[in-house]
Kinemage of the C-alpha trace (Angstrom):
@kinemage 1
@onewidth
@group {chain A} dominant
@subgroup {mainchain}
@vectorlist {calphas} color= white
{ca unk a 1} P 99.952 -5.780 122.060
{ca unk a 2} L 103.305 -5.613 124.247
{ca unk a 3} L 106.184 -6.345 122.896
{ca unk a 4} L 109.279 -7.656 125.149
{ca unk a 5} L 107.328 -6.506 128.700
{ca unk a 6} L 110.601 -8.694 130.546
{ca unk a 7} L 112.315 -5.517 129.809
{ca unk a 8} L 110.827 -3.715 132.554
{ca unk a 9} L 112.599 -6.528 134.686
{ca unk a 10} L 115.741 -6.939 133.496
{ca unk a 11} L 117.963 -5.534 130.775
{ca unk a 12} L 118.154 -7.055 127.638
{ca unk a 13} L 119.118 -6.210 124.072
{ca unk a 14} L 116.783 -7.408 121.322
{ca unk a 15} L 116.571 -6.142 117.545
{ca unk a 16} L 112.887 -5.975 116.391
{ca unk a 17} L 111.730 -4.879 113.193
{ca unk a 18} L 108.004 -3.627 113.259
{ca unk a 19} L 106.158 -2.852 110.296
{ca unk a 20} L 102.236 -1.290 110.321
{ca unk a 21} L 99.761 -2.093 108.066
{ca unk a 22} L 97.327 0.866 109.750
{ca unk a 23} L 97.893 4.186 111.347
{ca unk a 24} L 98.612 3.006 114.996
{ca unk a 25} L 99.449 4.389 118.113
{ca unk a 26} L 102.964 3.337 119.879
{ca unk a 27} L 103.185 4.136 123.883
{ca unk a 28} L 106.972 3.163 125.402
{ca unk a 29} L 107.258 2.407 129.376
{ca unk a 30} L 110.888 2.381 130.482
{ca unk a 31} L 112.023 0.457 133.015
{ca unk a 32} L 112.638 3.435 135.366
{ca unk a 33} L 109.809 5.052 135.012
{ca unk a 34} L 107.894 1.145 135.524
{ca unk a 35} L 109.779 0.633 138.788
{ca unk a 36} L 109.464 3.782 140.431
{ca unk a 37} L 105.625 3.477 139.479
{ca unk a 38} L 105.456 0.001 141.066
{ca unk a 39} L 107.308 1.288 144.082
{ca unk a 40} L 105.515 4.488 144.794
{ca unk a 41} L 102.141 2.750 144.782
{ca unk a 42} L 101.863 -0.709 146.685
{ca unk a 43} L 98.128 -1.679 145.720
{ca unk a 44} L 99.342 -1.385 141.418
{ca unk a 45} L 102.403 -3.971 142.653
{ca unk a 46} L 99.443 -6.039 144.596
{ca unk a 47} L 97.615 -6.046 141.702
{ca unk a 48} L 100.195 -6.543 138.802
{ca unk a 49} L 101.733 -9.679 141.111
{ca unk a 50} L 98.772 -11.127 142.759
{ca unk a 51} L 100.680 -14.299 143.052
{ca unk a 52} L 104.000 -12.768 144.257
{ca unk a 53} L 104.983 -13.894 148.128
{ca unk a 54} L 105.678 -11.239 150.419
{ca unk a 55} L 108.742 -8.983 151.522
{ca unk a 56} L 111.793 -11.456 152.764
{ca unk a 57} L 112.689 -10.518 155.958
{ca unk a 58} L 116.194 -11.859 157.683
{ca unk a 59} L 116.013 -9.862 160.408
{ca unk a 60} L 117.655 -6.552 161.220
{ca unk a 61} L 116.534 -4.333 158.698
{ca unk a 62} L 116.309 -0.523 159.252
{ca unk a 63} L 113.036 1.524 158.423
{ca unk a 64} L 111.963 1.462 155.279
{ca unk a 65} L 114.413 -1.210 154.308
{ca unk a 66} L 113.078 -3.656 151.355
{ca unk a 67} L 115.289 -6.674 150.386
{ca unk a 68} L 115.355 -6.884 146.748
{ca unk a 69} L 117.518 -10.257 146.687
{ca unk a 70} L 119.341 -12.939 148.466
{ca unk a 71} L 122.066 -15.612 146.858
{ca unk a 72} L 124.181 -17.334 148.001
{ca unk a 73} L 127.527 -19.039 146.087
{ca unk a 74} L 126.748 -20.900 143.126
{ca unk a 75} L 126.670 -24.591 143.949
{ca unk a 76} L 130.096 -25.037 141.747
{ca unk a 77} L 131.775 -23.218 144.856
{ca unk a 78} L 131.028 -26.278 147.046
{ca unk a 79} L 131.569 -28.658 144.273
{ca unk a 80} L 135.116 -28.051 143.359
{ca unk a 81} L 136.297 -29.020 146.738
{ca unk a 82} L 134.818 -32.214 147.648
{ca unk a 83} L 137.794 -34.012 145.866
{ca unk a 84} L 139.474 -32.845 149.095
{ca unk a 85} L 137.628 -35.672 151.487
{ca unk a 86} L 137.736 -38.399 148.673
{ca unk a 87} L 141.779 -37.526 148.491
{ca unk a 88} L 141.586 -38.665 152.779
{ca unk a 89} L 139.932 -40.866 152.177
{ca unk a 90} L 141.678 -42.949 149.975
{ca unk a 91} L 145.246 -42.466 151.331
{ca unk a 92} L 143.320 -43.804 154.874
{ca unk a 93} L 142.596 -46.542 152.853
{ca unk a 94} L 146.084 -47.536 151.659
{ca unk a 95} L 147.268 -46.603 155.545
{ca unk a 96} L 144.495 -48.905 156.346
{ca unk a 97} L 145.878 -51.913 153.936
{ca unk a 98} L 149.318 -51.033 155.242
{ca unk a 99} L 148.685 -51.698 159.130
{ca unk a 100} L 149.405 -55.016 160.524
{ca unk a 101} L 147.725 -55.058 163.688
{ca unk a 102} L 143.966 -55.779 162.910
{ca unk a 103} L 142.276 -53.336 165.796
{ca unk a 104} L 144.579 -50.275 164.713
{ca unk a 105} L 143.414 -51.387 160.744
{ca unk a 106} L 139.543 -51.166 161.643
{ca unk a 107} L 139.792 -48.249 163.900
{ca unk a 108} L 141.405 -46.567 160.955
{ca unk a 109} L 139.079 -48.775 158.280
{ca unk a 110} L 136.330 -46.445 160.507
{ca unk a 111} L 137.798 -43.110 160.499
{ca unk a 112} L 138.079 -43.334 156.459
{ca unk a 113} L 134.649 -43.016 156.351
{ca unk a 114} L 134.082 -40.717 159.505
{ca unk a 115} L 136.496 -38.338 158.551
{ca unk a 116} L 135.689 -37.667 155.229
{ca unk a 117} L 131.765 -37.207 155.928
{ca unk a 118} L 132.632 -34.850 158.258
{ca unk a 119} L 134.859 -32.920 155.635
{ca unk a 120} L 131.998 -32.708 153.068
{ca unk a 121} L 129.758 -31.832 155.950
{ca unk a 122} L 131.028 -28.684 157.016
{ca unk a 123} L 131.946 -27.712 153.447
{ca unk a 124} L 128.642 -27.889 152.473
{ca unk a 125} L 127.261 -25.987 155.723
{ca unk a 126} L 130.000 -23.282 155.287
{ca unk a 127} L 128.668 -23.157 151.513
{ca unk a 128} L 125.090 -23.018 152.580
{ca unk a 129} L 125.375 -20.464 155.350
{ca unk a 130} L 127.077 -17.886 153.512
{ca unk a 131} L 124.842 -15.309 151.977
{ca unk a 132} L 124.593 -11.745 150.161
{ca unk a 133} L 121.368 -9.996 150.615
{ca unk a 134} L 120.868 -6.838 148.510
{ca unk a 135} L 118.109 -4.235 150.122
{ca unk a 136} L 116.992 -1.233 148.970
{ca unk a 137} L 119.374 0.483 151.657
{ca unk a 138} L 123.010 -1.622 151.347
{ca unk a 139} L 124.624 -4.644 150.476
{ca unk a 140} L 125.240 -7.113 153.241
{ca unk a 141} L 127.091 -10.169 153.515
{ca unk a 142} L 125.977 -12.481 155.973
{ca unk a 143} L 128.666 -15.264 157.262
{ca unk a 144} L 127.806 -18.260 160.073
{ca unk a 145} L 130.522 -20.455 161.182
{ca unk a 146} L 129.305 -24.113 161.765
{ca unk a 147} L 131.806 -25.065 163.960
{ca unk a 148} L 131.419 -22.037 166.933
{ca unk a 149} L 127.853 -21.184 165.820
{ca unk a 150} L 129.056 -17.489 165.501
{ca unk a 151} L 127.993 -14.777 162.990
{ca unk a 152} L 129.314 -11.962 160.957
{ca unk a 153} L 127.855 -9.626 158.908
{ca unk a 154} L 129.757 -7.341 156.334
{ca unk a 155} L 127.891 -4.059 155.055
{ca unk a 156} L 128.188 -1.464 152.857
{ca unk a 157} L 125.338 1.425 152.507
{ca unk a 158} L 123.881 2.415 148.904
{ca unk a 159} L 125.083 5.920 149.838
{ca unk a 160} L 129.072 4.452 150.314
{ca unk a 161} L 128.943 2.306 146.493
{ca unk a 162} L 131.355 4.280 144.266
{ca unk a 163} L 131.381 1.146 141.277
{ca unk a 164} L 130.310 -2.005 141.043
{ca unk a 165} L 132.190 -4.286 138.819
{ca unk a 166} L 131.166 -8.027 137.678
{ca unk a 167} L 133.788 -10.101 135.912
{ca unk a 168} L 133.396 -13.839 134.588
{ca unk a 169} L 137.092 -14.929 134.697
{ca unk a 170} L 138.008 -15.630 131.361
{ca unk a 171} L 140.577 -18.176 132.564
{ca unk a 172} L 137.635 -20.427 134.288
{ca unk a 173} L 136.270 -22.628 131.720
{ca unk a 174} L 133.551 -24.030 134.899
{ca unk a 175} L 132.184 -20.005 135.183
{ca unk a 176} L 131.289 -20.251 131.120
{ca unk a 177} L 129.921 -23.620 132.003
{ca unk a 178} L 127.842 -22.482 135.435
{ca unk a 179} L 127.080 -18.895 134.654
{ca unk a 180} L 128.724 -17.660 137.553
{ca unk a 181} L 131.606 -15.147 138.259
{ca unk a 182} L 133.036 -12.003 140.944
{ca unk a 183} L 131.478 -8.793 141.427
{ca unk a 184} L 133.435 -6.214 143.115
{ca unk a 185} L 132.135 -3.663 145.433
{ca unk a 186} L 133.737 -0.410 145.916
{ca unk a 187} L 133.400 2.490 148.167
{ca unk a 188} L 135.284 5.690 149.225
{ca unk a 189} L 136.713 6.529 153.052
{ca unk a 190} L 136.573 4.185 155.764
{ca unk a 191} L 133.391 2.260 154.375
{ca unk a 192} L 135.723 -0.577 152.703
{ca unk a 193} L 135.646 -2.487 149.941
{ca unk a 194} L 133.507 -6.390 149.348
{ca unk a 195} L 134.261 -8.649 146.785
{ca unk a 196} L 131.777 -11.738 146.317
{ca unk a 197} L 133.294 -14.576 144.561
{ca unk a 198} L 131.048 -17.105 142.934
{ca unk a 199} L 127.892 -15.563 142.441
{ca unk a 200} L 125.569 -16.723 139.896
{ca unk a 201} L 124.861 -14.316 137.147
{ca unk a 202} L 127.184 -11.785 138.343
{ca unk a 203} L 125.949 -8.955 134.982
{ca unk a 204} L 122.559 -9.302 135.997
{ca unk a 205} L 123.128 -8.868 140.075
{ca unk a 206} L 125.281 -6.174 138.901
{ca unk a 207} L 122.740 -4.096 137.474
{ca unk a 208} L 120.175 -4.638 140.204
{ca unk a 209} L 122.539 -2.985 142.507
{ca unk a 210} L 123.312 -0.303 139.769
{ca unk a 211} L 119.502 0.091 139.099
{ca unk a 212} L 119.206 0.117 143.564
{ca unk a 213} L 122.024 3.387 143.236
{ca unk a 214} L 120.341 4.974 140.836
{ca unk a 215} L 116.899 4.947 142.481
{ca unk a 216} L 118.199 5.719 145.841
{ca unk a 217} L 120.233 8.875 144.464
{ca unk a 218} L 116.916 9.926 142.738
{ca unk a 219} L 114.644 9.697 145.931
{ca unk a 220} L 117.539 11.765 147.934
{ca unk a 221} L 117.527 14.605 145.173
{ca unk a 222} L 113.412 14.607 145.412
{ca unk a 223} L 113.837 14.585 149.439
{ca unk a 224} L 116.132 17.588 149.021
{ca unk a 225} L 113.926 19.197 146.732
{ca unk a 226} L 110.896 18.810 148.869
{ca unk a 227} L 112.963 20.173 151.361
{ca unk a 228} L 113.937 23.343 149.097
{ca unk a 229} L 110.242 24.161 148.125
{ca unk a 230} L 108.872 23.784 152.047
{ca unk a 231} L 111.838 25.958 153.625
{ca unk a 232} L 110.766 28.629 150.776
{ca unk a 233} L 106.945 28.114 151.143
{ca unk a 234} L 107.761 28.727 154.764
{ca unk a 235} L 109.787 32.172 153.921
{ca unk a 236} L 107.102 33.136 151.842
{ca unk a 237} L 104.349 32.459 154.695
{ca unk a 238} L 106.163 33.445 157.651
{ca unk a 239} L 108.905 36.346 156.189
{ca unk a 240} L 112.573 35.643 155.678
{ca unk a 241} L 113.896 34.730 158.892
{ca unk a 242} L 115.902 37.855 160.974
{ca unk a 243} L 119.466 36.459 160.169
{ca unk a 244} L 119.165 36.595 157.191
{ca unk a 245} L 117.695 39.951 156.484
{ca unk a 246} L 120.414 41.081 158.025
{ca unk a 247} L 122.187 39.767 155.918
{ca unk a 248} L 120.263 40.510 152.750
Protein backbone atom coordinates (compact mmCIF):
# COMPACT_ATOMS: atom_id res chain seq x y z
CA UNK A 1 0.00 0.00 0.00
CA UNK A 2 1.47 3.58 -1.03
CA UNK A 3 0.35 6.29 0.40
CA UNK A 4 0.56 9.88 -1.45
CA UNK A 5 3.22 8.35 -4.34
CA UNK A 6 2.48 12.20 -6.24
CA UNK A 7 4.96 13.22 -3.70
CA UNK A 8 7.80 11.90 -5.50
CA UNK A 9 6.57 14.44 -8.26
CA UNK A 10 5.83 17.37 -6.75
CA UNK A 11 5.81 18.87 -3.28
CA UNK A 12 2.93 18.81 -1.30
CA UNK A 13 1.92 19.04 2.34
CA UNK A 14 -0.66 16.53 3.58
CA UNK A 15 -1.49 15.51 7.34
CA UNK A 16 -2.17 11.71 7.59
CA UNK A 17 -2.92 9.90 10.57
CA UNK A 18 -2.06 6.07 10.29
CA UNK A 19 -3.01 3.67 12.76
CA UNK A 20 -1.91 -0.40 12.62
CA UNK A 21 -3.91 -3.03 13.60
CA UNK A 22 -0.67 -5.63 13.06
CA UNK A 23 3.03 -5.38 13.42
CA UNK A 24 3.90 -3.91 9.92
CA UNK A 25 6.72 -2.83 8.13
CA UNK A 26 6.94 1.05 6.90
CA UNK A 27 9.67 1.77 3.94
CA UNK A 28 9.85 5.86 3.02
CA UNK A 29 11.22 6.89 -0.65
CA UNK A 30 12.00 10.61 -0.79
CA UNK A 31 11.70 12.44 -3.61
CA UNK A 32 15.49 12.91 -4.04
CA UNK A 33 16.52 9.83 -3.59
CA UNK A 34 13.29 8.70 -6.33
CA UNK A 35 14.62 11.14 -8.93
CA UNK A 36 18.14 10.57 -8.88
CA UNK A 37 17.14 6.73 -9.07
CA UNK A 38 14.94 7.41 -12.12
CA UNK A 39 17.69 9.47 -13.65
CA UNK A 40 20.69 7.30 -13.11
CA UNK A 41 18.96 4.31 -14.69
CA UNK A 42 16.93 4.92 -18.03
CA UNK A 43 15.36 1.30 -18.50
CA UNK A 44 13.52 1.75 -14.44
CA UNK A 45 12.12 5.36 -16.05
CA UNK A 46 11.13 3.13 -19.35
CA UNK A 47 9.54 0.90 -17.31
CA UNK A 48 7.82 3.03 -14.51
CA UNK A 49 6.39 5.42 -17.64
CA UNK A 50 5.78 3.05 -20.39
CA UNK A 51 3.32 5.48 -21.74
CA UNK A 52 5.47 8.65 -21.29
CA UNK A 53 6.52 10.41 -24.90
CA UNK A 54 10.01 11.00 -25.41
CA UNK A 55 12.71 13.78 -24.58
CA UNK A 56 11.41 17.36 -26.15
CA UNK A 57 13.89 18.58 -28.21
CA UNK A 58 13.84 22.49 -29.54
CA UNK A 59 16.92 22.41 -30.93
CA UNK A 60 20.29 23.58 -29.66
CA UNK A 61 20.85 21.72 -26.70
CA UNK A 62 24.39 20.95 -25.39
CA UNK A 63 25.52 17.28 -24.43
CA UNK A 64 23.81 15.75 -22.03
CA UNK A 65 21.18 18.43 -21.95
CA UNK A 66 17.49 17.07 -20.92
CA UNK A 67 14.55 19.58 -21.05
CA UNK A 68 12.54 19.10 -18.05
CA UNK A 69 9.75 21.76 -19.14
CA UNK A 70 8.46 24.27 -21.54
CA UNK A 71 5.53 27.11 -20.85
CA UNK A 72 4.77 29.64 -22.18
CA UNK A 73 2.55 32.88 -20.64
CA UNK A 74 -0.60 31.96 -19.19
CA UNK A 75 -3.36 32.64 -21.68
CA UNK A 76 -4.63 35.70 -19.27
CA UNK A 77 -1.38 37.52 -20.66
CA UNK A 78 -2.96 37.66 -24.15
CA UNK A 79 -6.37 38.14 -22.83
CA UNK A 80 -6.08 41.35 -20.97
CA UNK A 81 -5.13 43.20 -24.04
CA UNK A 82 -7.51 42.44 -26.68
CA UNK A 83 -9.76 45.35 -25.37
CA UNK A 84 -7.02 47.30 -27.17
CA UNK A 85 -8.36 46.37 -30.97
CA UNK A 86 -12.12 46.48 -29.87
CA UNK A 87 -11.20 50.24 -28.40
CA UNK A 88 -10.02 50.92 -32.63
CA UNK A 89 -12.33 49.59 -33.54
CA UNK A 90 -15.12 51.29 -32.29
CA UNK A 91 -13.78 54.89 -32.42
CA UNK A 92 -13.27 53.81 -36.49
CA UNK A 93 -16.70 53.24 -36.26
CA UNK A 94 -17.92 56.61 -34.95
CA UNK A 95 -15.08 58.23 -37.53
CA UNK A 96 -16.84 56.05 -39.93
CA UNK A 97 -20.55 57.51 -39.03
CA UNK A 98 -18.91 60.92 -38.95
CA UNK A 99 -17.56 61.03 -42.71
CA UNK A 100 -19.66 62.52 -45.33
CA UNK A 101 -18.21 61.39 -48.40
CA UNK A 102 -19.48 57.73 -48.92
CA UNK A 103 -16.03 56.14 -50.57
CA UNK A 104 -13.79 57.69 -47.67
CA UNK A 105 -16.83 56.11 -45.10
CA UNK A 106 -16.44 52.45 -46.61
CA UNK A 107 -12.77 52.56 -47.07
CA UNK A 108 -12.71 53.38 -43.40
CA UNK A 109 -16.11 51.06 -42.71
CA UNK A 110 -13.16 48.35 -44.09
CA UNK A 111 -10.20 49.22 -42.16
CA UNK A 112 -12.42 48.88 -38.77
CA UNK A 113 -12.42 45.48 -39.29
CA UNK A 114 -8.89 45.04 -40.99
CA UNK A 115 -7.16 46.84 -38.50
CA UNK A 116 -8.32 45.41 -35.54
CA UNK A 117 -7.83 41.63 -36.78
CA UNK A 118 -4.57 42.44 -37.43
CA UNK A 119 -4.08 43.87 -33.78
CA UNK A 120 -5.39 40.64 -32.14
CA UNK A 121 -3.33 38.77 -34.66
CA UNK A 122 0.01 39.65 -33.77
CA UNK A 123 -0.90 39.81 -30.07
CA UNK A 124 -1.76 36.47 -30.06
CA UNK A 125 1.42 35.32 -32.21
CA UNK A 126 3.71 37.46 -29.93
CA UNK A 127 1.83 35.55 -26.97
CA UNK A 128 2.25 32.21 -28.60
CA UNK A 129 5.86 32.50 -29.66
CA UNK A 130 7.27 33.43 -26.48
CA UNK A 131 8.56 30.58 -24.43
CA UNK A 132 10.69 29.45 -21.24
CA UNK A 133 12.21 26.09 -21.50
CA UNK A 134 13.84 24.73 -18.30
CA UNK A 135 16.71 21.87 -19.03
CA UNK A 136 18.63 20.09 -16.86
CA UNK A 137 21.63 22.55 -17.78
CA UNK A 138 19.90 26.39 -17.73
CA UNK A 139 16.96 28.33 -18.08
CA UNK A 140 16.28 29.79 -21.48
CA UNK A 141 13.91 32.14 -22.77
CA UNK A 142 13.09 31.84 -26.21
CA UNK A 143 11.52 35.13 -28.05
CA UNK A 144 10.31 35.25 -32.06
CA UNK A 145 9.16 38.43 -33.46
CA UNK A 146 6.22 37.96 -35.98
CA UNK A 147 6.68 40.90 -37.75
CA UNK A 148 10.76 40.49 -38.90
CA UNK A 149 10.70 36.70 -38.33
CA UNK A 150 13.79 37.20 -36.02
CA UNK A 151 14.79 35.31 -32.82
CA UNK A 152 16.27 35.79 -29.45
CA UNK A 153 17.15 33.65 -26.91
CA UNK A 154 17.94 34.71 -23.21
CA UNK A 155 20.00 32.14 -20.96
CA UNK A 156 21.14 31.64 -17.78
CA UNK A 157 23.26 28.33 -16.73
CA UNK A 158 22.20 26.17 -13.52
CA UNK A 159 25.76 26.90 -12.36
CA UNK A 160 25.01 31.10 -12.58
CA UNK A 161 21.22 30.73 -10.40
CA UNK A 162 21.95 32.39 -7.03
CA UNK A 163 17.75 32.47 -6.00
CA UNK A 164 14.85 31.92 -7.55
CA UNK A 165 11.89 33.78 -6.34
CA UNK A 166 8.02 33.23 -7.40
CA UNK A 167 5.52 35.85 -6.32
CA UNK A 168 1.61 35.88 -7.08
CA UNK A 169 0.97 39.68 -6.88
CA UNK A 170 -1.26 40.16 -4.18
CA UNK A 171 -2.67 43.28 -5.85
CA UNK A 172 -3.93 41.07 -9.05
CA UNK A 173 -7.21 39.70 -8.23
CA UNK A 174 -6.99 37.80 -12.21
CA UNK A 175 -3.48 35.84 -10.82
CA UNK A 176 -5.80 34.36 -7.69
CA UNK A 177 -8.34 33.74 -10.36
CA UNK A 178 -5.77 32.07 -13.19
CA UNK A 179 -3.13 30.60 -10.97
CA UNK A 180 -0.49 32.45 -12.47
CA UNK A 181 2.22 34.95 -11.22
CA UNK A 182 6.38 36.24 -11.67
CA UNK A 183 9.28 34.26 -10.88
CA UNK A 184 12.48 36.00 -10.64
CA UNK A 185 15.76 34.67 -11.67
CA UNK A 186 18.91 35.76 -10.16
CA UNK A 187 22.52 35.30 -10.75
CA UNK A 188 25.93 36.76 -9.69
CA UNK A 189 28.68 38.62 -12.21
CA UNK A 190 28.03 39.31 -15.67
CA UNK A 191 25.46 36.32 -16.13
CA UNK A 192 22.33 38.80 -15.55
CA UNK A 193 19.28 38.61 -14.15
CA UNK A 194 15.48 37.09 -15.99
CA UNK A 195 12.29 37.79 -14.74
CA UNK A 196 9.23 35.82 -16.38
CA UNK A 197 6.01 37.50 -15.92
CA UNK A 198 2.86 35.48 -16.25
CA UNK A 199 3.73 32.07 -15.79
CA UNK A 200 1.29 29.60 -14.71
CA UNK A 201 1.93 28.07 -11.37
CA UNK A 202 4.86 30.09 -10.66
CA UNK A 203 5.52 27.88 -6.72
CA UNK A 204 5.51 24.80 -8.50
CA UNK A 205 7.98 25.93 -11.62
CA UNK A 206 9.85 27.39 -8.85
CA UNK A 207 10.74 24.34 -7.21
CA UNK A 208 11.49 22.37 -10.35
CA UNK A 209 14.23 24.76 -10.99
CA UNK A 210 15.21 24.62 -7.20
CA UNK A 211 14.95 20.74 -7.29
CA UNK A 212 17.21 21.16 -11.13
CA UNK A 213 20.05 23.30 -8.66
CA UNK A 214 20.09 21.01 -6.23
CA UNK A 215 20.67 17.93 -8.40
CA UNK A 216 23.12 19.60 -10.59
CA UNK A 217 25.27 20.83 -7.46
CA UNK A 218 25.08 17.15 -6.22
CA UNK A 219 26.35 15.49 -9.55
CA UNK A 220 29.33 18.27 -9.61
CA UNK A 221 30.38 17.34 -5.90
CA UNK A 222 30.23 13.38 -7.02
CA UNK A 223 32.27 14.44 -10.35
CA UNK A 224 34.80 16.10 -8.04
CA UNK A 225 34.88 13.32 -5.82
CA UNK A 226 35.43 10.77 -8.49
CA UNK A 227 38.00 12.95 -9.49
CA UNK A 228 39.64 13.01 -5.83
CA UNK A 229 39.61 9.12 -5.43
CA UNK A 230 41.18 8.47 -9.24
CA UNK A 231 44.04 11.24 -8.88
CA UNK A 232 44.83 9.30 -5.41
CA UNK A 233 44.32 5.73 -6.82
CA UNK A 234 46.73 6.99 -9.42
CA UNK A 235 49.40 8.25 -6.60
CA UNK A 236 49.00 5.14 -4.97
CA UNK A 237 49.68 3.04 -8.32
CA UNK A 238 52.14 5.10 -9.95
CA UNK A 239 54.08 7.05 -6.71
CA UNK A 240 53.46 10.66 -5.80
CA UNK A 241 54.39 12.61 -8.67
CA UNK A 242 58.26 14.36 -8.49
CA UNK A 243 56.89 17.94 -7.69
CA UNK A 244 55.48 17.15 -5.16
CA UNK A 245 57.92 15.04 -3.28
CA UNK A 246 59.85 17.74 -3.44
CA UNK A 247 57.77 19.35 -1.89
CA UNK A 248 56.68 16.85 0.73
Amino acid sequence: QTIYPEALFRVISQPTTLIAATQVKTIQLSRHKFQKLVSTNPDLKTTLFPSQSPPIHIGGEHEDEKTLLIIRQHWWAFAYTIWLPFVVMIVMWIATVLITQRLASFIMLISSLLLPGLILLYRYFDWRNNKVIITNQRVRLLSRNFLTFSKKISEIGIESINEVGSEVPSFDIFAHLFSYGDIDIKTAGSAGDIALRFIPNPNHVQQIIIENIRLYEEKQQERQRESTRAELKSWFENGMPETDKSRS
